[in-house]
PyMOL Python script that loads the backbone (N, CA, C, O; Angstrom):
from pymol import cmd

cmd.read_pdbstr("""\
ATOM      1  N   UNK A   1       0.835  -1.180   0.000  1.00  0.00           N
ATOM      2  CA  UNK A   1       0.000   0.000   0.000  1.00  0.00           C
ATOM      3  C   UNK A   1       0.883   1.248   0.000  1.00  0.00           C
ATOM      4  O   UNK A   1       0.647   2.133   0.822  1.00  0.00           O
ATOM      5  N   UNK A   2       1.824   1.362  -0.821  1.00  0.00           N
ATOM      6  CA  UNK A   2       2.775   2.911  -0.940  1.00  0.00           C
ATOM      7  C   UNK A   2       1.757   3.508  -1.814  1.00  0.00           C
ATOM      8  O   UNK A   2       0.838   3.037  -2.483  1.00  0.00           O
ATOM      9  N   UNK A   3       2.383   5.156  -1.516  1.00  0.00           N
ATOM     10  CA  UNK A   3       1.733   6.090  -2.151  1.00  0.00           C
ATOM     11  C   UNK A   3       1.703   6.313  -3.293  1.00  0.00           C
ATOM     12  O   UNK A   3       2.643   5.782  -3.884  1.00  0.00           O
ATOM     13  N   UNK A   4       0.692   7.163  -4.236  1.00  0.00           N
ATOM     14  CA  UNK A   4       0.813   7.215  -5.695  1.00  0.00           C
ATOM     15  C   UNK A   4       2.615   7.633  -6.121  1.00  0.00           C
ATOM     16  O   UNK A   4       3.507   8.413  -5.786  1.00  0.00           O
ATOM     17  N   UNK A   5       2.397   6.731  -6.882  1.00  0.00           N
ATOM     18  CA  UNK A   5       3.662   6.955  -7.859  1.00  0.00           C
ATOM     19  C   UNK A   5       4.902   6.410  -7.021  1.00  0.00           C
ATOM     20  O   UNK A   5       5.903   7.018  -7.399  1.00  0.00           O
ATOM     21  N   UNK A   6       5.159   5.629  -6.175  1.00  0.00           N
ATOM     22  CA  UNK A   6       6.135   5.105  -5.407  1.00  0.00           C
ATOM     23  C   UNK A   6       6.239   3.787  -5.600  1.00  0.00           C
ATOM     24  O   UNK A   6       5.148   3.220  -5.663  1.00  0.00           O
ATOM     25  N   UNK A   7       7.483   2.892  -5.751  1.00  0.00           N
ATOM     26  CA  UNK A   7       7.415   1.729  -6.267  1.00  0.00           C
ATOM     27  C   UNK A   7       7.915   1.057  -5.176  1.00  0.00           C
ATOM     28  O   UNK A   7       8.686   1.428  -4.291  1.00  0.00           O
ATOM     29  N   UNK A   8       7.123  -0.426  -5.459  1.00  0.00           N
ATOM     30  CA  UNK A   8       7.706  -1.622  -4.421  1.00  0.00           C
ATOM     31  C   UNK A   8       9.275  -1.279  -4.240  1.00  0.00           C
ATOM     32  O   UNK A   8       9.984  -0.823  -5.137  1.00  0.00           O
ATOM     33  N   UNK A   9       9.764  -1.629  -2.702  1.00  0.00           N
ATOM     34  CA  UNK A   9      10.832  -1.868  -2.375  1.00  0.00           C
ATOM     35  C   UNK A   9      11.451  -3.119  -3.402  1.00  0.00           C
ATOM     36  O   UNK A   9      10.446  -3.806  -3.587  1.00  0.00           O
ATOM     37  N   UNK A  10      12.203  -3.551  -3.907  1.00  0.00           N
ATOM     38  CA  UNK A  10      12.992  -4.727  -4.373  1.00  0.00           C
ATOM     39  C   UNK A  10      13.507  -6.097  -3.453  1.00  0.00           C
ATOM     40  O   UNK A  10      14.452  -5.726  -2.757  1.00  0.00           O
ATOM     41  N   UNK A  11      13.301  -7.070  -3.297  1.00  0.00           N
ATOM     42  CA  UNK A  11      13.031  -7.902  -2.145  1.00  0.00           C
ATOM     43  C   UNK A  11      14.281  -8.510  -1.296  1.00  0.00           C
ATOM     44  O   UNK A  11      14.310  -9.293  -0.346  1.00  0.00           O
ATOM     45  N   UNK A  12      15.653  -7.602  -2.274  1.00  0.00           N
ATOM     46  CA  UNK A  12      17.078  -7.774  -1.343  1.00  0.00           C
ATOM     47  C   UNK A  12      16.818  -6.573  -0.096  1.00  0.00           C
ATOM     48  O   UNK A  12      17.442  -6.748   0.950  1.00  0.00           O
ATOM     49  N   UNK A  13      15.878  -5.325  -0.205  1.00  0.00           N
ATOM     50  CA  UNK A  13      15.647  -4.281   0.897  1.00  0.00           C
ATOM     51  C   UNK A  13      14.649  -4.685   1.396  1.00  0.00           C
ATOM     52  O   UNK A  13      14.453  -3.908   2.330  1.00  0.00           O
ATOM     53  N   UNK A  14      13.719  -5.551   1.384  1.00  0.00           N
ATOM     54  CA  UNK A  14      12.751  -5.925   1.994  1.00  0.00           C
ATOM     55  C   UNK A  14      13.418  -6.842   3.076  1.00  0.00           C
ATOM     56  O   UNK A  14      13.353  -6.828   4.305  1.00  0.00           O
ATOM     57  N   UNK A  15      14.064  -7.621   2.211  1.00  0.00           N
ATOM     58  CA  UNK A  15      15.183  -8.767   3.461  1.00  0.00           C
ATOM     59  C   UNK A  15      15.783  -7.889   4.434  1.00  0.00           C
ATOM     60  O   UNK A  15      15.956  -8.137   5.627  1.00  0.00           O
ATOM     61  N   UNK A  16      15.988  -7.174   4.007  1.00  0.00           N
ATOM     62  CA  UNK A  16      17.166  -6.537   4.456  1.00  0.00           C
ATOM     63  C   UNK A  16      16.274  -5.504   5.938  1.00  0.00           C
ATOM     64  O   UNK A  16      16.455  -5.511   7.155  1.00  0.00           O
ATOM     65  N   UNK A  17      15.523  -4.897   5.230  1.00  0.00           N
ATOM     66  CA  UNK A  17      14.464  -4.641   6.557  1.00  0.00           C
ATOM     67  C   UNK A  17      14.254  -5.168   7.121  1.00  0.00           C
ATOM     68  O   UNK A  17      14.861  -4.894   8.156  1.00  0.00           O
ATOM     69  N   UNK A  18      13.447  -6.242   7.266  1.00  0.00           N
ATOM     70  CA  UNK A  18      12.965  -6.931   7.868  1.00  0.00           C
ATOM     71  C   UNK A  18      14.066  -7.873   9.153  1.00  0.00           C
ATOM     72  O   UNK A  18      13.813  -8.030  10.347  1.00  0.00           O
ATOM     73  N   UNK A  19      15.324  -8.381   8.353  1.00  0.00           N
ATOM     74  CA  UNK A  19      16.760  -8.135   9.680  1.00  0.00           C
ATOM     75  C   UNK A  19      16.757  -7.148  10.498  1.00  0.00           C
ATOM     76  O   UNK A  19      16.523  -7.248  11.702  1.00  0.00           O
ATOM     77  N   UNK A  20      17.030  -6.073   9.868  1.00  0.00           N
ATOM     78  CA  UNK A  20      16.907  -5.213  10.886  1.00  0.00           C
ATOM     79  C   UNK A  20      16.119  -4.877  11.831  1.00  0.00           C
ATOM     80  O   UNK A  20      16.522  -4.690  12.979  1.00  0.00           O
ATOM     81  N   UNK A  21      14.655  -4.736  11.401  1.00  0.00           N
ATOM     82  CA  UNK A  21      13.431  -4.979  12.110  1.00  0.00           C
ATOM     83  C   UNK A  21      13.659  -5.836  13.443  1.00  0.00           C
ATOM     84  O   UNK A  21      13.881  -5.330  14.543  1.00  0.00           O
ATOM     85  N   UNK A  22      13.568  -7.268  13.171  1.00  0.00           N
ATOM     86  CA  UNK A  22      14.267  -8.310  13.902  1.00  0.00           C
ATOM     87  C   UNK A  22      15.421  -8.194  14.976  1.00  0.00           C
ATOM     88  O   UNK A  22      15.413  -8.627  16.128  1.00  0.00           O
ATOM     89  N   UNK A  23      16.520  -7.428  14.244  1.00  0.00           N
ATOM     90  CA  UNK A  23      17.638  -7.327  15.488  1.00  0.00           C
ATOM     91  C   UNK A  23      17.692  -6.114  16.309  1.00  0.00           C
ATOM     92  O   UNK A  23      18.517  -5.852  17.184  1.00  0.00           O
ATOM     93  N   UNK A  24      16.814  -5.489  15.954  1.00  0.00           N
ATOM     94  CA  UNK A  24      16.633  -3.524  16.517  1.00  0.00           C
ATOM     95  C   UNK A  24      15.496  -4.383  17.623  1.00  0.00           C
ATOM     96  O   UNK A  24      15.594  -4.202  18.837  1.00  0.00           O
ATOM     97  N   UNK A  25      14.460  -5.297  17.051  1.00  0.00           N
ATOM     98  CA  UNK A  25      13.547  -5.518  18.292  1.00  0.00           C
ATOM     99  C   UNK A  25      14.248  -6.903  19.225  1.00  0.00           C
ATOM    100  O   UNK A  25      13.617  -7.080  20.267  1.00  0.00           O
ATOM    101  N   UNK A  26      15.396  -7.869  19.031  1.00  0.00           N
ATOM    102  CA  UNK A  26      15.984  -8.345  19.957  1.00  0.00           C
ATOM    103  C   UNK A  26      17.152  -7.579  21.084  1.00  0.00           C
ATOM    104  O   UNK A  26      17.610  -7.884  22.185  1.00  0.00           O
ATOM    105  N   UNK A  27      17.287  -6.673  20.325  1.00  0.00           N
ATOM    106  CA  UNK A  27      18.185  -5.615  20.737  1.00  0.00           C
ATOM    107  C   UNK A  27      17.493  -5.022  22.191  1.00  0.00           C
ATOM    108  O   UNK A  27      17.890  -5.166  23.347  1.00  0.00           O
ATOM    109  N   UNK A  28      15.760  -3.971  21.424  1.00  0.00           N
ATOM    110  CA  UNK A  28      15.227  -3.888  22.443  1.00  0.00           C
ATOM    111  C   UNK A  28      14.862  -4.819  23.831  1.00  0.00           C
ATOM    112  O   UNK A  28      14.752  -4.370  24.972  1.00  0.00           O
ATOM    113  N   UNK A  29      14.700  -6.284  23.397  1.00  0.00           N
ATOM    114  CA  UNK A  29      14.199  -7.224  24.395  1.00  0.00           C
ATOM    115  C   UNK A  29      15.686  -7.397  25.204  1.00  0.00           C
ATOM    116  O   UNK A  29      15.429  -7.327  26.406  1.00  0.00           O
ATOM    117  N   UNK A  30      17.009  -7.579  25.017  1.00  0.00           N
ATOM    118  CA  UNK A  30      17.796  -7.936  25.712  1.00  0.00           C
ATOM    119  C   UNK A  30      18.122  -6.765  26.439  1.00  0.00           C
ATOM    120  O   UNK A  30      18.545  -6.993  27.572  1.00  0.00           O
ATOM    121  N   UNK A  31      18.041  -5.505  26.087  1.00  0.00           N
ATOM    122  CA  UNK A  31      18.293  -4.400  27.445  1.00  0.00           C
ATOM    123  C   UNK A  31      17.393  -4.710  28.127  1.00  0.00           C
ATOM    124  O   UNK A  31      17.647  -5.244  29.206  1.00  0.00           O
ATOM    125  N   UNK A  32      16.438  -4.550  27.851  1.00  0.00           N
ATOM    126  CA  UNK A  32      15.063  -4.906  28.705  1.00  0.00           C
ATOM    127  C   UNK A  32      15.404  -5.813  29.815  1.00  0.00           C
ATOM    128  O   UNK A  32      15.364  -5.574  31.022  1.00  0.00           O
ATOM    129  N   UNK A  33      15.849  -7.225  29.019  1.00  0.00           N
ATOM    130  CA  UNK A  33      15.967  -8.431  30.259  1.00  0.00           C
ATOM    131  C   UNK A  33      17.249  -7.617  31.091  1.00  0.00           C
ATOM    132  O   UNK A  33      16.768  -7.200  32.144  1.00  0.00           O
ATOM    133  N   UNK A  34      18.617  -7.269  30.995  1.00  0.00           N
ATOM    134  CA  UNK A  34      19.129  -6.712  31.265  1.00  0.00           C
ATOM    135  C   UNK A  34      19.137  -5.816  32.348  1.00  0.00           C
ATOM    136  O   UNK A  34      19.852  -5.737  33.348  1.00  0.00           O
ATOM    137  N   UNK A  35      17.956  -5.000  31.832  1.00  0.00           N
ATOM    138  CA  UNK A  35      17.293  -4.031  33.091  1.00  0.00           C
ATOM    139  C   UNK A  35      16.730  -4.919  33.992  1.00  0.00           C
ATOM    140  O   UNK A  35      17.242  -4.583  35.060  1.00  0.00           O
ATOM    141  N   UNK A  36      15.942  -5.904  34.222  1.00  0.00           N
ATOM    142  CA  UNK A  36      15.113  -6.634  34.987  1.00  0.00           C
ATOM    143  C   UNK A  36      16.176  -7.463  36.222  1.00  0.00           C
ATOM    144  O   UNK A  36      16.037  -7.517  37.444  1.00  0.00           O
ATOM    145  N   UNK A  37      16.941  -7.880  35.584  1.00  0.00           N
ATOM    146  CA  UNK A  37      18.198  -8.817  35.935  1.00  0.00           C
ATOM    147  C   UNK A  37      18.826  -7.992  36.934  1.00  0.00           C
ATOM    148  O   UNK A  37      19.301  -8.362  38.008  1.00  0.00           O
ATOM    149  N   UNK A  38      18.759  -6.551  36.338  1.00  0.00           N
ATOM    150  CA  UNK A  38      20.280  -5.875  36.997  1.00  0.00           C
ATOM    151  C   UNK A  38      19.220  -4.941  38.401  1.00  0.00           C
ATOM    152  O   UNK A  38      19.667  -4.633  39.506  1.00  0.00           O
ATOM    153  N   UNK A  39      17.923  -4.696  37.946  1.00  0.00           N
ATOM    154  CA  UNK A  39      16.976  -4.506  38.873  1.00  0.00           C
ATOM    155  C   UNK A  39      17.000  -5.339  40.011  1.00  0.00           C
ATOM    156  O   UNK A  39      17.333  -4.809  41.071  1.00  0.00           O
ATOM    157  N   UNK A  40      16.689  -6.644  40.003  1.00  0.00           N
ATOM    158  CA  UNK A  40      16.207  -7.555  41.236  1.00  0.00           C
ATOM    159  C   UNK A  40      17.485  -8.175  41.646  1.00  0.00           C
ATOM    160  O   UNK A  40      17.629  -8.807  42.693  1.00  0.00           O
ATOM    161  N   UNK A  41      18.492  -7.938  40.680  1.00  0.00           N
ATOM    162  CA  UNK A  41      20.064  -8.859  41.549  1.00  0.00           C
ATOM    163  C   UNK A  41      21.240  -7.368  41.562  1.00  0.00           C
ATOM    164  O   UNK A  41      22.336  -7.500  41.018  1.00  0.00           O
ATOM    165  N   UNK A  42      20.989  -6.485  41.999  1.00  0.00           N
ATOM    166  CA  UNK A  42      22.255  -5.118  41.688  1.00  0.00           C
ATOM    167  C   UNK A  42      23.249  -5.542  41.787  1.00  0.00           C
ATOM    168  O   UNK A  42      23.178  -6.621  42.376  1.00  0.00           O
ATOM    169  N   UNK A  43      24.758  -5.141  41.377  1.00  0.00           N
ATOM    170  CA  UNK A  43      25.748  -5.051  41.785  1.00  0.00           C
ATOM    171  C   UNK A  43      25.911  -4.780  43.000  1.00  0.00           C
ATOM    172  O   UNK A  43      25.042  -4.200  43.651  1.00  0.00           O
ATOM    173  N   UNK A  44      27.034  -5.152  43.488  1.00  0.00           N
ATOM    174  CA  UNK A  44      27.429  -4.776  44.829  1.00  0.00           C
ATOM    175  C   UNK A  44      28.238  -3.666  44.742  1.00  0.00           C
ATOM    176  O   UNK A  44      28.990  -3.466  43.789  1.00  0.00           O
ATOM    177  N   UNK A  45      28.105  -2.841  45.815  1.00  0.00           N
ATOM    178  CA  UNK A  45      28.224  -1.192  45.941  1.00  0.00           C
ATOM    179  C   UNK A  45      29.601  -1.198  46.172  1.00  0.00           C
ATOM    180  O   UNK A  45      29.985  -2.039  46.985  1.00  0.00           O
ATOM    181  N   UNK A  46      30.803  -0.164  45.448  1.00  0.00           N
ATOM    182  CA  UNK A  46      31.806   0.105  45.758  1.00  0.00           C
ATOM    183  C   UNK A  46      32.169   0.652  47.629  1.00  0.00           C
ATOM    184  O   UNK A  46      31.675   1.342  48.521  1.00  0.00           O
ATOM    185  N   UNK A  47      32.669   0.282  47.512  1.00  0.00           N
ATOM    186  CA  UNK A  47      33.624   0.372  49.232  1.00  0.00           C
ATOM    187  C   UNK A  47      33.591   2.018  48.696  1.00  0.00           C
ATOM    188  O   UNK A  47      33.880   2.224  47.517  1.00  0.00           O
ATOM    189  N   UNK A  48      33.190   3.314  49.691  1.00  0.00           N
ATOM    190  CA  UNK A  48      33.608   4.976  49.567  1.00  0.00           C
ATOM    191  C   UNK A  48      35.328   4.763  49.128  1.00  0.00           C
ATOM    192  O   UNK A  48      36.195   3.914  49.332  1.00  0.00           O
ATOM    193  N   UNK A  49      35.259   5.579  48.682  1.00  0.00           N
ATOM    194  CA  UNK A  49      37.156   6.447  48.528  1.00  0.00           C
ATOM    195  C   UNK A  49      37.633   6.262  49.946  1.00  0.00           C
ATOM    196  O   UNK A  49      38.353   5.264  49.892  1.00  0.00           O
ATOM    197  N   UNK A  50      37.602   6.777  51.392  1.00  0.00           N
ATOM    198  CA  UNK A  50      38.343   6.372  52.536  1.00  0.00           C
ATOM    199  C   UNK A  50      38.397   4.830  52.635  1.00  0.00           C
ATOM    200  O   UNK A  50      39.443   4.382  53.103  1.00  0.00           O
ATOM    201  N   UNK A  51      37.247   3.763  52.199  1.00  0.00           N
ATOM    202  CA  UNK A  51      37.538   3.025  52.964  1.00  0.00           C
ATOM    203  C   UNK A  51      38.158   1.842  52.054  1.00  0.00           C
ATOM    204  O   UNK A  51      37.939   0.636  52.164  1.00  0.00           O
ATOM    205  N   UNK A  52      39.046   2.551  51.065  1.00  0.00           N
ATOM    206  CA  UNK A  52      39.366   1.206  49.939  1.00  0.00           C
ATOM    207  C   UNK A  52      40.000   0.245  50.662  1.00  0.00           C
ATOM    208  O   UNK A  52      39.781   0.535  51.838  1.00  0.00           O
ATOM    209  N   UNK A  53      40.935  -1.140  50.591  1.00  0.00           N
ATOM    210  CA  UNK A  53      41.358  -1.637  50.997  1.00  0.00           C
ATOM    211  C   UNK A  53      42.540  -1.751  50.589  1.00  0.00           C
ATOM    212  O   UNK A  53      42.714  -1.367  49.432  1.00  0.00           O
ATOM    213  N   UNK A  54      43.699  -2.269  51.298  1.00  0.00           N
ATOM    214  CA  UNK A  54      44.769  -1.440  51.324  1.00  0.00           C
ATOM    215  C   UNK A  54      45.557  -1.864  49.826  1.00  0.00           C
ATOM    216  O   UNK A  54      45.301  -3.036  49.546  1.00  0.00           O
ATOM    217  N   UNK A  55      46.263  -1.329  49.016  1.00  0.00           N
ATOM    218  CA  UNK A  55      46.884  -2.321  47.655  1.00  0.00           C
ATOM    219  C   UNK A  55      47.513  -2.805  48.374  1.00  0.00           C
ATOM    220  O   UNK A  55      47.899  -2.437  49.483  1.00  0.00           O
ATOM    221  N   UNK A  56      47.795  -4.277  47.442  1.00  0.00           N
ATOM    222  CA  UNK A  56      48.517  -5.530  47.967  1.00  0.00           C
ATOM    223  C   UNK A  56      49.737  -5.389  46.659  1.00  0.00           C
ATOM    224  O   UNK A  56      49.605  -4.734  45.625  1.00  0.00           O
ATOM    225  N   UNK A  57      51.121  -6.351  47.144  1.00  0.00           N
ATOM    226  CA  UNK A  57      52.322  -5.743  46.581  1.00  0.00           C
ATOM    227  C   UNK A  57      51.968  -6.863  45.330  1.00  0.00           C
ATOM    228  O   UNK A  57      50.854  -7.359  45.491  1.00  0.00           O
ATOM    229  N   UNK A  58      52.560  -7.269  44.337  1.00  0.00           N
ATOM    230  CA  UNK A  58      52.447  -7.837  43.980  1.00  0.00           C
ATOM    231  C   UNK A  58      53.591  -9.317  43.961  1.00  0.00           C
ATOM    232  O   UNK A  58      54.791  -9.270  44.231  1.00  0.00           O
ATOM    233  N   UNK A  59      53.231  -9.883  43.781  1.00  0.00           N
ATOM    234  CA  UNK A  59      54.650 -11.323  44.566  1.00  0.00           C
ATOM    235  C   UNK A  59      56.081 -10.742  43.741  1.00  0.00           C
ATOM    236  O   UNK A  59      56.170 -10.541  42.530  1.00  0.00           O
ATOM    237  N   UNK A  60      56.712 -10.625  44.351  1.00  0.00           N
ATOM    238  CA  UNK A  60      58.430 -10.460  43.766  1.00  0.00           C
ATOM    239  C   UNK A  60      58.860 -12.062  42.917  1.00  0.00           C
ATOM    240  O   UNK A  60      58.111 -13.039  42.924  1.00  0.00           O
ATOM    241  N   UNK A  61      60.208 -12.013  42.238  1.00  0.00           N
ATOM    242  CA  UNK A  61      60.234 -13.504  41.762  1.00  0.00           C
ATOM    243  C   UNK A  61      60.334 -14.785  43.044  1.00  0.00           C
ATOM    244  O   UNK A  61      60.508 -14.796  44.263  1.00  0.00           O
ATOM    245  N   UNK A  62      60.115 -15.789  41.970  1.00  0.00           N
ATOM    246  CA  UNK A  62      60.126 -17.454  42.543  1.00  0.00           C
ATOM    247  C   UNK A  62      61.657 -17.036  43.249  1.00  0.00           C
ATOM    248  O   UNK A  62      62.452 -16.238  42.754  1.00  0.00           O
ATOM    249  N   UNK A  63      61.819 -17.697  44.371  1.00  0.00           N
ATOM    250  CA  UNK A  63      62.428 -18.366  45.172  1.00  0.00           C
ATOM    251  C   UNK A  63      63.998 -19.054  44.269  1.00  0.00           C
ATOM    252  O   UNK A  63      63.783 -19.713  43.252  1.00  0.00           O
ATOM    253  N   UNK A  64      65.047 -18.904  44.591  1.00  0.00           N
ATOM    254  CA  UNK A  64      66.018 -19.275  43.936  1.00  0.00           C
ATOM    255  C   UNK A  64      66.448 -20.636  44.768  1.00  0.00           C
ATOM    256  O   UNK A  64      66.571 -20.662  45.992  1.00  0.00           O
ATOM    257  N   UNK A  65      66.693 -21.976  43.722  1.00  0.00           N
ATOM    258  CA  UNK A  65      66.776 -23.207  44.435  1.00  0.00           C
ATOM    259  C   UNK A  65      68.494 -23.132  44.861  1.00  0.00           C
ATOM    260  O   UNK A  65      69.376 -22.472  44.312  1.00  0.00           O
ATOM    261  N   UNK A  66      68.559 -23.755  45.651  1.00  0.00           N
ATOM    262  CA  UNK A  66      70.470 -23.628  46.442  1.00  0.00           C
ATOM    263  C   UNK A  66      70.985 -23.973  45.357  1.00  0.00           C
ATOM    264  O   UNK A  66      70.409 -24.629  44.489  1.00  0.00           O
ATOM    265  N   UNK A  67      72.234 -23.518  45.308  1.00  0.00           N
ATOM    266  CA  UNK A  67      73.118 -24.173  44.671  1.00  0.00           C
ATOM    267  C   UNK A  67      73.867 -25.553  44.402  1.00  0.00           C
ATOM    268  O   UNK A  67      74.421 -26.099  45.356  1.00  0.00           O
ATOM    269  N   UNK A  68      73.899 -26.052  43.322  1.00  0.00           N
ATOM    270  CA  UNK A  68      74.208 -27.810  43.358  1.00  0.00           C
ATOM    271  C   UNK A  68      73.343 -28.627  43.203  1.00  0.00           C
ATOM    272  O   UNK A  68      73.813 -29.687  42.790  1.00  0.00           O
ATOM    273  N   UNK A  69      71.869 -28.647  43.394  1.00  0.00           N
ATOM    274  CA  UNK A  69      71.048 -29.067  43.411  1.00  0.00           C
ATOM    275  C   UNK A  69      69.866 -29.060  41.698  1.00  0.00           C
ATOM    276  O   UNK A  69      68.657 -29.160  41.486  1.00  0.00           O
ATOM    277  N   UNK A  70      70.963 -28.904  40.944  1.00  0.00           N
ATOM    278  CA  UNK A  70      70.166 -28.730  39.777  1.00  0.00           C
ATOM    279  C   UNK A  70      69.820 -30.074  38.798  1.00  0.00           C
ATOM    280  O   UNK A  70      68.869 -30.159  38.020  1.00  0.00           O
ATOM    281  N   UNK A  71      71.051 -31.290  39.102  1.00  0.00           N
ATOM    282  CA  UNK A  71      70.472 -32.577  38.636  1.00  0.00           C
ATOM    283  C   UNK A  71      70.091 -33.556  39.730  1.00  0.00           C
ATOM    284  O   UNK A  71      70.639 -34.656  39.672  1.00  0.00           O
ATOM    285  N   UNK A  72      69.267 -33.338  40.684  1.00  0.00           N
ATOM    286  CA  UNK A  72      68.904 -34.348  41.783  1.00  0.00           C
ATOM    287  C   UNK A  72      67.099 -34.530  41.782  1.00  0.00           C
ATOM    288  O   UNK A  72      66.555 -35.292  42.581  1.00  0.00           O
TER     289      UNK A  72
END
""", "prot")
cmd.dss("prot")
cmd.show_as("cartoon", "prot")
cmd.util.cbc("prot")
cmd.orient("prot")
């Protein structure tokens, strides 16, 4: 039903709509679930700026084995 003097889409843009159609409205449904999810289970709340916990060092190297002990 297009307007006078306007011609059918060609049916590679009809496909082609109709994908899009499709992934613009799964698109919409997965924020959605998204929102619902992130609604009833939140993240857990950052610790304030005073009360971070303290940085930890990170391990220095492995341990050096004694000397002599390399074919036993």
């Amino acid at each position: 039903m297009n307007g006078f003097g306007r011609k059918e889409p060609s049916l590679k843009m009809r496909i082609l709509l109709q994908v899009l159609r499709y992934a613009l409205a799964g698109l919409f449904f997965y924020i959605a679930y998204l929102g619902f999810t992130w609604r009833y289970n939140p993240p857990a709340p950052a610790p304030p700026p005073g009360r971070q916990a303290p940085a930890v060092k990170p391990p220095g190297p492995a341990p050096q084995a004694p000397a002599g002990t390399e074919g036993r």
